[in-house]
N, C-alpha and C positions, 0 to 999 in steps of 0.2 A: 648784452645783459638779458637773462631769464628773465620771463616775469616773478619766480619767487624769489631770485635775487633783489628784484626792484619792490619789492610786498617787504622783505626783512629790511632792505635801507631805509623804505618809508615807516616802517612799523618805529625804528629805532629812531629815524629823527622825531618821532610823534612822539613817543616814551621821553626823548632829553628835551622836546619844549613843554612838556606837560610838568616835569622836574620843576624848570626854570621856573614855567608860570606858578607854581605852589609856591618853589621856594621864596619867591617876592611878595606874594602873598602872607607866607611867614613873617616876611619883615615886616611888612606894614603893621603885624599884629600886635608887632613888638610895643613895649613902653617904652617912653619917650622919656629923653633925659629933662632935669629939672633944671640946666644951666641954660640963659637965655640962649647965648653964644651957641652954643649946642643945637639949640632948637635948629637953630637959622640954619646950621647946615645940615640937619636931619633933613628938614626941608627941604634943602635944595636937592640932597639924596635921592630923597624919595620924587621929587618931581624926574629924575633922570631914571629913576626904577620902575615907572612908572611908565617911561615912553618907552623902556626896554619891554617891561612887561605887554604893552600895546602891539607891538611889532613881534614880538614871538606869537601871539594872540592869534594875528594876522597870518605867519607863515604855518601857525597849525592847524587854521581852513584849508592852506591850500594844500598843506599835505594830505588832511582828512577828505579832500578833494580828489587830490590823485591816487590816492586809493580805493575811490568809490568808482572813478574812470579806470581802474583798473583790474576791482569786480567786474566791474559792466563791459569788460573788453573794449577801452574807449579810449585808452592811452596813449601818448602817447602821436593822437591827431589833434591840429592846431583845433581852438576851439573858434576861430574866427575863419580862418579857410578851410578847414577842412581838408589839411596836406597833411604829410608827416611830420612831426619833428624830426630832425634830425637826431641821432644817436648821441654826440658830442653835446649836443645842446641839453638832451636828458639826464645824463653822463653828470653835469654841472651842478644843472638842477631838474631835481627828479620828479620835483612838483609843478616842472613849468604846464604852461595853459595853450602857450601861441607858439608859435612858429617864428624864427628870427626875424623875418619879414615884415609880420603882423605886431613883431613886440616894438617894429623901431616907429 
């Protein structure tokens, strides 16, 4: 994989969690219905939308991460050893940080 190959997949997974993270943000702005019953599982909704919204949050640093080691020509190398990642392991995930060794 090219590096502008690997700048368009990261650019595109940045663009669909930046989606996500709005569109949940939409939701929350939503009103709220007036039946108790309802409430309670808005609620509950929104506490699972919520841990969704968390965790895409989290993987759009590390993509805005792997892009910025990707400016800097820094891609790519584990960030704890200082080896390569392997290709396969990029391949997977294009925002990883370490090297299989360092992640187990």
């Amino acid at each position: 994989m090219n590096k502008n190959a690997i700048l368009i997949e990261l650019k595109e997974k940045q663009i669909e969690l930046n989606k996500r993270i709005n569109a949940i943000g939409s939701d929350f702005k939503k009103g709220r219905s007036q039946d108790f019953a309802e409430q309670a599982t808005e609620s509950e909704n929104d506490q699972v939308l919520d841990g969704i919204r968390h965790e895409a949050k989290l993987e759009l640093q590390q993509v805005n991460a792997a892009i910025s080691r990707l400016e800097n020509n820094n891609y790519g190398i584990c960030s704890q050893c200082e080896s390569e990642i392997s290709r396969e392991r990029l391949h997977a995930l294009p925002y990883v940080q370490t090297c299989i060794n360092c992640a187990q």
